[in-house]
N, CA, C and O of each residue as an XYZ file, in Angstrom:
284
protein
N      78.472    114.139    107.678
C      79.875    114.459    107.818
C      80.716    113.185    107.892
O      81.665    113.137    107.109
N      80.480    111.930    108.879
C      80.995    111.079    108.917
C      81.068    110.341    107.820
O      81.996    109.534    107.871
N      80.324    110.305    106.660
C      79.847    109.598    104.871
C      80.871    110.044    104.276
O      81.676    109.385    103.619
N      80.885    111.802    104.597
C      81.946    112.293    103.441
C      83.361    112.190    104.143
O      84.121    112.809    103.399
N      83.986    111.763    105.088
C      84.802    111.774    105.594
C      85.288    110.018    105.080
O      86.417    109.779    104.650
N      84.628    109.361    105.173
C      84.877    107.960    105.140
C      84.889    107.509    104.057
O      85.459    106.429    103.902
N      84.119    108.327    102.650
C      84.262    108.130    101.756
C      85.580    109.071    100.915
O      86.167    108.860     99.854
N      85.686    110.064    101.846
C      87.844    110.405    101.466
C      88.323    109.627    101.728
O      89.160    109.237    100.914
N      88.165    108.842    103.009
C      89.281    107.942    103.115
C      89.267    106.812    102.259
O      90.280    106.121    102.364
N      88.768    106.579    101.777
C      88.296    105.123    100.994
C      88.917    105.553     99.717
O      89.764    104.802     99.233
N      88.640    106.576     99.147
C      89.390    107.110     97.669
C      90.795    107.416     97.839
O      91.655    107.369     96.960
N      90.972    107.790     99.269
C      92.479    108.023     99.431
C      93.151    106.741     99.025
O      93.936    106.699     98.078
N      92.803    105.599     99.822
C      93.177    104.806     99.874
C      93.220    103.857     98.627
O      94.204    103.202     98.281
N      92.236    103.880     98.127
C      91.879    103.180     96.848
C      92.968    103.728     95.747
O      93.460    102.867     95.018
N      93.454    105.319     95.535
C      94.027    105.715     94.696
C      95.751    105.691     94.814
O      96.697    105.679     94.026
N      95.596    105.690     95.931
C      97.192    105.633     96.619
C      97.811    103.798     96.401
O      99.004    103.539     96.242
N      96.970    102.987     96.432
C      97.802    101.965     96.178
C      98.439    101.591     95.154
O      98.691    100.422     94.862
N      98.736    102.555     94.551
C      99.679    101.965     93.113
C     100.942    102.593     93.943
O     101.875    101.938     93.479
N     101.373    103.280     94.681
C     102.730    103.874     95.530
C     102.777    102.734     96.364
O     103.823    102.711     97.013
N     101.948    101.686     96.604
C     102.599    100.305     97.911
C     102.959     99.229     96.910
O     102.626     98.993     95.749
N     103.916     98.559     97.963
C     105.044     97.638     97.251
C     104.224     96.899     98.425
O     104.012     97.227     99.592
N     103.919     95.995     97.817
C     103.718     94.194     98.595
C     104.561     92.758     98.171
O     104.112     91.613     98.226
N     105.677     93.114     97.810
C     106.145     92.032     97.601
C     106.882     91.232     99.099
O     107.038     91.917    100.110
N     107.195     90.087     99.083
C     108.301     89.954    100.524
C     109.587     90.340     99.554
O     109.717     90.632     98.365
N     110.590     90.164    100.851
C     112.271     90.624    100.242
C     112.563     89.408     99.559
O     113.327     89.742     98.654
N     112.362     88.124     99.496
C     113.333     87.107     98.318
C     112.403     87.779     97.094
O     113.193     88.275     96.290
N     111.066     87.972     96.668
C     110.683     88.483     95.792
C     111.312     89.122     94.966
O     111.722     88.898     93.827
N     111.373     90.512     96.125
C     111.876     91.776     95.433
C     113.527     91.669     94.893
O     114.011     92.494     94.118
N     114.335     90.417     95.491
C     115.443     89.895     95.213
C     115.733     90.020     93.406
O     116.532     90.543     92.629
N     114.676     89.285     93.389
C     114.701     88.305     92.420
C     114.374     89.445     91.045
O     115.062     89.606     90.037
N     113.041     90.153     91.445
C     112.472     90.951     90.600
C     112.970     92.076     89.955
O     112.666     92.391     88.805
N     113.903     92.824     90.844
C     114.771     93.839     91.037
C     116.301     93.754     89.854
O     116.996     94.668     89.410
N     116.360     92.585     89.695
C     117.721     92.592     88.957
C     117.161     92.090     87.569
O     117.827     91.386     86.810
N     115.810     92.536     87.295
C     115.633     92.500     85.755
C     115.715     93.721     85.269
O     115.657     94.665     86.057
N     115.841     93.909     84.122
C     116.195     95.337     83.258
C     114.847     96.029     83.335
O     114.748     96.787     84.300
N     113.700     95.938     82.480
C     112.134     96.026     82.652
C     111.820     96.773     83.604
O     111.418     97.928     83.740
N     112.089     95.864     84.282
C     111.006     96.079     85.374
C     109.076     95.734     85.554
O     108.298     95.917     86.490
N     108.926     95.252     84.348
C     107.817     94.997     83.963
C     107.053     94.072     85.041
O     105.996     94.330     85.618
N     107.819     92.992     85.154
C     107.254     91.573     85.874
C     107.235     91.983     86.633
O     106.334     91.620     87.389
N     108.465     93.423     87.279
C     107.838     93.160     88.868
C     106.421     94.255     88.965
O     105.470     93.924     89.673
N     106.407     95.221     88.388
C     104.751     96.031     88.169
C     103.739     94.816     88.133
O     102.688     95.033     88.736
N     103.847     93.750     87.619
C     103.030     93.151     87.300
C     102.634     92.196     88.570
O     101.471     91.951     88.890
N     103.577     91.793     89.113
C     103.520     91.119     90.586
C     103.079     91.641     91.314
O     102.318     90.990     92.030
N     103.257     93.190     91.632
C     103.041     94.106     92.192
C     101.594     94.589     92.427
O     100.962     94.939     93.423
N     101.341     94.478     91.196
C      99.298     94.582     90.991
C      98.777     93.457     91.049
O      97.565     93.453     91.264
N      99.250     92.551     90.937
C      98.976     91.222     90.984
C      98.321     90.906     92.862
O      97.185     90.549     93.176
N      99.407     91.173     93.719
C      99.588     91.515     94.902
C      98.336     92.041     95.356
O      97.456     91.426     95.958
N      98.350     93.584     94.905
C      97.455     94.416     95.531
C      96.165     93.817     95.397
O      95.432     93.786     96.385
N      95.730     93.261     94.136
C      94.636     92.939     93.489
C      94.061     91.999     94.634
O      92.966     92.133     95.180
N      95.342     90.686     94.977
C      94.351     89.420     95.630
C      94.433     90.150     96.909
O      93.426     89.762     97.502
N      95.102     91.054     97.744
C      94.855     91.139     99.243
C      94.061     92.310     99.413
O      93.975     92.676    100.586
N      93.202     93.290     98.214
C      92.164     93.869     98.317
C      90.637     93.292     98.051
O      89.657     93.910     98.466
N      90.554     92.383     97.516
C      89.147     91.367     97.416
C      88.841     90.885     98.855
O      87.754     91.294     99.261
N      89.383     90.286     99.532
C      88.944     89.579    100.871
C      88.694     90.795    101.622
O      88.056     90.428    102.609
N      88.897     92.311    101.682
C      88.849     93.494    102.332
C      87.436     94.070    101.420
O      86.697     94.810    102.070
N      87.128     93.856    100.347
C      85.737     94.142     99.802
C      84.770     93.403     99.936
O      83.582     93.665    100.124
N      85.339     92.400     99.829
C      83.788     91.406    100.597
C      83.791     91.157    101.531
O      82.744     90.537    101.720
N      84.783     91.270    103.127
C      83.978     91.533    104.346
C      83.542     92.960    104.639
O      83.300     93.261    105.808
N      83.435     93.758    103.783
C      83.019     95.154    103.811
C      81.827     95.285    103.243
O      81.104     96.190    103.659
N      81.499     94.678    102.497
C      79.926     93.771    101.358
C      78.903     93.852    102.615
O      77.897     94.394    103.073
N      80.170     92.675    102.865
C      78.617     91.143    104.014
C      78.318     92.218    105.449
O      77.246     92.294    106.049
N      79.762     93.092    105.816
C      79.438     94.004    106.788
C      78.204     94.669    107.276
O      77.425     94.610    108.228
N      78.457     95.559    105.791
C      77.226     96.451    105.176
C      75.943     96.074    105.022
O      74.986     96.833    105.172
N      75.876     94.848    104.706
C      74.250     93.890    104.355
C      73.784     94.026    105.770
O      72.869     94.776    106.109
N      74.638     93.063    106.777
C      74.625     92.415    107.933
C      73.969     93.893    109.150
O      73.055     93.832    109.972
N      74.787     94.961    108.834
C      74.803     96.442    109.371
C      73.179     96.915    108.636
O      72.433     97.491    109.428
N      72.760     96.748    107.538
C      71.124     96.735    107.303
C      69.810     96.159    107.763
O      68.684     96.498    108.127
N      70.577     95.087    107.546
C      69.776     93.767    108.001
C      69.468     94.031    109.722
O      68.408     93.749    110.281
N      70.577     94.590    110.325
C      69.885     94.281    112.069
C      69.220     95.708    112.272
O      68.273     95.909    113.032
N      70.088     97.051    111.183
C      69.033     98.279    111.415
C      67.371     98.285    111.109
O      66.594     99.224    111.285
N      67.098     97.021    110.630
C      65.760     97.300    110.357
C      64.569     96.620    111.404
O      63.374     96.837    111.205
């Protein structure tokens, strides 16, 4: 129960981040008064991309580390 519960949350989460904005406000300043809008989508995933890697690999080494002492 706790697997399938944690693994909703993980897809929740995983699928829902295209609805979060990570920019700061001079960013969004700046980004906001182009016609497009392109660059700022692109900043935007850009964003999500680098501050979800450091959250997958201490979740990696977690998991190893969480094997490694169960055995």
């Amino acid at each position: 129960m706790k697997l399938k519960f944690s693994l909703l949350i993980f897809f929740f989460l995983i699928f829902s981040a295209d609805v979060v904005y990570g920019q700061c406000s001079m960013c969004r300043a700046v980004l906001q008064s182009e016609e497009g809008q392109a660059t700022a989508k692109g900043i935007n995933n850009g964003i999500l991309y680098l501050m979800a890697i450091p959250y997958l690999l201490v979740g990696i080494v977690g998991w190893k580390v969480f094997q490694i002492l169960k055995k």
